[in-house]
C-alpha positions in Angstrom: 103.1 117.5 132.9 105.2 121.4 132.8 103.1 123.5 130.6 105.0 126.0 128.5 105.0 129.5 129.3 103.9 130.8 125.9 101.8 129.1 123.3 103.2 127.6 120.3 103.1 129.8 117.1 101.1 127.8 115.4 98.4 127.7 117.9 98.2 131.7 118.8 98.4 131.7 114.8 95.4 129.4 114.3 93.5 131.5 117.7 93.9 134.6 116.0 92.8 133.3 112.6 89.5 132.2 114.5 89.0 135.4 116.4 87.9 136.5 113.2 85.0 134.3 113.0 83.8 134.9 116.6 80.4 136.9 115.6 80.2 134.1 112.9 77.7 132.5 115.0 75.6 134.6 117.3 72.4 133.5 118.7 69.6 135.0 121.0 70.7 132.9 124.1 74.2 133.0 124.7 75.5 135.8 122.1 79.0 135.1 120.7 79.7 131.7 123.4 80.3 129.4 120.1 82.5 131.9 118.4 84.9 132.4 121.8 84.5 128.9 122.0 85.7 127.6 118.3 88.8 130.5 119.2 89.8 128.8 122.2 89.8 125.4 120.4 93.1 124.9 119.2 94.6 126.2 122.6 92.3 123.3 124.4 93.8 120.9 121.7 97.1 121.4 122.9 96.1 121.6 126.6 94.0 118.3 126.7 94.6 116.3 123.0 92.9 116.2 120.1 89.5 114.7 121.8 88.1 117.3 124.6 85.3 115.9 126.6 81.5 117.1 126.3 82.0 118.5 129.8 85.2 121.0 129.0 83.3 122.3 126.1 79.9 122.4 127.7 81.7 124.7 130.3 82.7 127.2 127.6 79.0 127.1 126.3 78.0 129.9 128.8 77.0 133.0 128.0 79.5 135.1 126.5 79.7 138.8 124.9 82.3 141.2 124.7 84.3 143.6 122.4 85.8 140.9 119.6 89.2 142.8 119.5 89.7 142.1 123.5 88.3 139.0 123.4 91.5 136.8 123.1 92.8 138.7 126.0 90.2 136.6 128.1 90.9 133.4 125.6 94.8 133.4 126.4 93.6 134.1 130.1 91.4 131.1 129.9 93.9 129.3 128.6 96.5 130.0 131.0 94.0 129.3 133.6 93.2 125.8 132.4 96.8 124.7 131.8 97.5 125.9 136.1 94.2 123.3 136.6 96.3 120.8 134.8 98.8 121.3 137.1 96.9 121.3 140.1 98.4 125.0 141.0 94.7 127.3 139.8 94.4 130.5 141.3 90.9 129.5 142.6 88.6 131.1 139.4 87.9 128.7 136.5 87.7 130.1 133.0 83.8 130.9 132.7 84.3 132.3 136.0 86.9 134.8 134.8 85.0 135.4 131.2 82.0 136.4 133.0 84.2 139.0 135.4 85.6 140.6 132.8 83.6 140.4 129.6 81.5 144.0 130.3 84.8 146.2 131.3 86.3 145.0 128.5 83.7 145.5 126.4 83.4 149.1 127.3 86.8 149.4 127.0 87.1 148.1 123.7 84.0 150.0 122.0 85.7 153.4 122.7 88.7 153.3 122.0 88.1 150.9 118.4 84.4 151.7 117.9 84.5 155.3 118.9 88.0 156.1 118.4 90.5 154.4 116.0 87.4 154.2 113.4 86.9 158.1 113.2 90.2 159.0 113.2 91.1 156.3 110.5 87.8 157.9 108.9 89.1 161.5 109.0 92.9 160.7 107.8 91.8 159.3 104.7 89.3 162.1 103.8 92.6 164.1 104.2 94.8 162.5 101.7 91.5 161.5 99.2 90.7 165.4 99.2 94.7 166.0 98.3 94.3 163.5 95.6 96.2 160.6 97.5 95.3 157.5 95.6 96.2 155.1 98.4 94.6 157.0 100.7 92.1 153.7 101.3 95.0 152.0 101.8 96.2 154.3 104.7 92.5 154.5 105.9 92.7 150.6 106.5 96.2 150.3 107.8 95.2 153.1 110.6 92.1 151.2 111.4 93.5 147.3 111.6 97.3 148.0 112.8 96.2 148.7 116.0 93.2 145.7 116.4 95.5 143.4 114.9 98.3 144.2 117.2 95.5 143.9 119.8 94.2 140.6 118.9 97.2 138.6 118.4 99.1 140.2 121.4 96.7 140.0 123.4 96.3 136.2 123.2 99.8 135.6 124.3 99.7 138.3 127.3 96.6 136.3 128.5 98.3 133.1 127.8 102.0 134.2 129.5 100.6 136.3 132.4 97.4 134.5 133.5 95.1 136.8 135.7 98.3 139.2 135.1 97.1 140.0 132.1 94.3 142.4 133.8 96.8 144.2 134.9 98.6 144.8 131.9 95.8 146.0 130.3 94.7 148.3 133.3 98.3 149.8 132.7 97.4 150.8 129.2 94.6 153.0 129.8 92.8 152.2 127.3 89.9 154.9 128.5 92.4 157.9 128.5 94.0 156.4 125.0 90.4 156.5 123.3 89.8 160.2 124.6 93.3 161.1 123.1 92.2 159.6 119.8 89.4 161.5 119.9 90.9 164.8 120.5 93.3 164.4 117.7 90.5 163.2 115.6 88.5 166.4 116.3 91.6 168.1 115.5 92.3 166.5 112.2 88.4 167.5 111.6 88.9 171.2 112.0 91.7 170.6 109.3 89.4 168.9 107.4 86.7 171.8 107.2 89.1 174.4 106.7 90.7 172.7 103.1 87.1 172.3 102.5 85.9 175.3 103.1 89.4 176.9 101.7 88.4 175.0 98.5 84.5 175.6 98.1 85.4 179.9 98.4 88.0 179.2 95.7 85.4 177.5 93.4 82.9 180.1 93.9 85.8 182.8 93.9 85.2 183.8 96.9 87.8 185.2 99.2 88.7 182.8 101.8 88.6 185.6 104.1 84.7 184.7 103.9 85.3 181.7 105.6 86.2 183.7 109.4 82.5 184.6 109.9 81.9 180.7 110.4 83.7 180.8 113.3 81.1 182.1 115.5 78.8 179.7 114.4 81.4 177.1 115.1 81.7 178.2 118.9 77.9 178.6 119.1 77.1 174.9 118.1 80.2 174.1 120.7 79.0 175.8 123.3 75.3 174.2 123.0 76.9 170.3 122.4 78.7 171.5 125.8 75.3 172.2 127.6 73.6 169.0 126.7 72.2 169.7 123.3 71.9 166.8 121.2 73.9 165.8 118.1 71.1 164.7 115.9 68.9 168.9 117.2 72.4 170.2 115.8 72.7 168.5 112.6 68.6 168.8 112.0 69.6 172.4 112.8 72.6 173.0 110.5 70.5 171.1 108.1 67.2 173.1 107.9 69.8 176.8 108.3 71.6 175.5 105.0 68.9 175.0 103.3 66.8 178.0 104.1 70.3 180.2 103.1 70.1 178.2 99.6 66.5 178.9 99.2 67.2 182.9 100.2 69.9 183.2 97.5 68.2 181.3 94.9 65.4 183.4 95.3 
């Protein structure tokens, strides 16, 4: 039997619906191994019929755990991988064999640029427009944020599923590392903006000239050049904290 080069709709459509529910069932031993395993499901359905045998699924009962956006990338993979077993022309790894290669990388991968990356920067671009009085400013905080792991998701599953092992390669071509230290430049960016409307905004309450506001800078490029030599985020912010309020006790008094 020819197996087609690309998934039908209704199957990636159904994979990606599941995707959602892949931390729906974690568990001490084997981590999110049911969740990848109710995605892959409907995929295997196609692949083998409606009744899959205890030993395919006890195969995809291993121990699995990786970022959920990516992990479709290694279910289409899988897939792909099973459906050349079916026609006798595998590439030598099975599926488990392949989720367990590439299950940390892309877990790495995946936590900075969603986690540490696309969160922040969805974060900081809706504190923009809610301080301008931007009512769907939620809305644009949630579109920034899910756009991109949504595109991810789904796509993903059909690059795995199309390409095979090819797939690795694809997604070694995005550079997903230098992407998430882009993201994070621009979001550090977008801060500075942030700080300066509020800053721009707290001299005008307290009519103050925001001419005030240029004697922060110093203290701006003395907390960077101390995060540069090693010092802690959480000593900075218990320092900022304990200088604010020691100012706020001096004028009060």
């Amino acid at each position: 039997m020819t197996m087609p080069a690309r998934l039908p709709l209704g199957t990636v459509l159904r994979c990606c619906g599941r995707s959602f529910l892949l931390q729906a069932s974690w568990n001490y031993d084997r981590l999110q191994n049911l969740g990848f395993l109710y995605q892959m499901l409907p995929g295997l359905r196609r692949l083998y019929g409606r009744r899959l045998s205890s030993a395919l699924l006890e195969r995809y009962t291993v121990y699995f755990n990786t970022h959920p956006y990516l992990a479709p990338w290694v279910a289409g993979t899988v897939l792909r991988l099973e459906a050349d077993h079916l026609e006798n022309t595998g590439a030598g790894i099975d599926g488990p064999e392949f989720q367990k290669m590439v299950m940390a990388p892309y877990a790495a991968m995946g936590d900075a640029l969603f986690w540490g990356a696309f969160r922040p920067l969805a974060a900081v671009i809706g504190l923009l427009l809610a301080i301008q009085g931007f009512l769907w400013a939620p809305l644009v905080l949630l579109l920034v944020y899910n756009l991109p792991h949504l595109l991810c998701r789904c796509g993903g599953l059909m690059v795995g599923f199309r390409q095979g092992l090819g797939a690795v390669e694809t997604l070694q071509r995005l550079r997903l590392p230098d992407m998430a230290i882009h993201v994070k430049e621009g979001t550090v960016i977008l801060l500075g903006v942030l700080c300066a409307l509020l800053a721009e905004r707290g001299c005008g309450h307290q009519e103050i000239s925001t001419g005030w506001g240029l004697l922060l800078l110093p203290i701006i490029l003395l907390f960077a050049g101390l995060a540069r030599r090693g010092v802690t985020s959480f000593v900075l912010v218990l320092t900022t904290t304990v200088s604010l309020l020691g100012l706020a006790v001096l004028f009060r008094g």
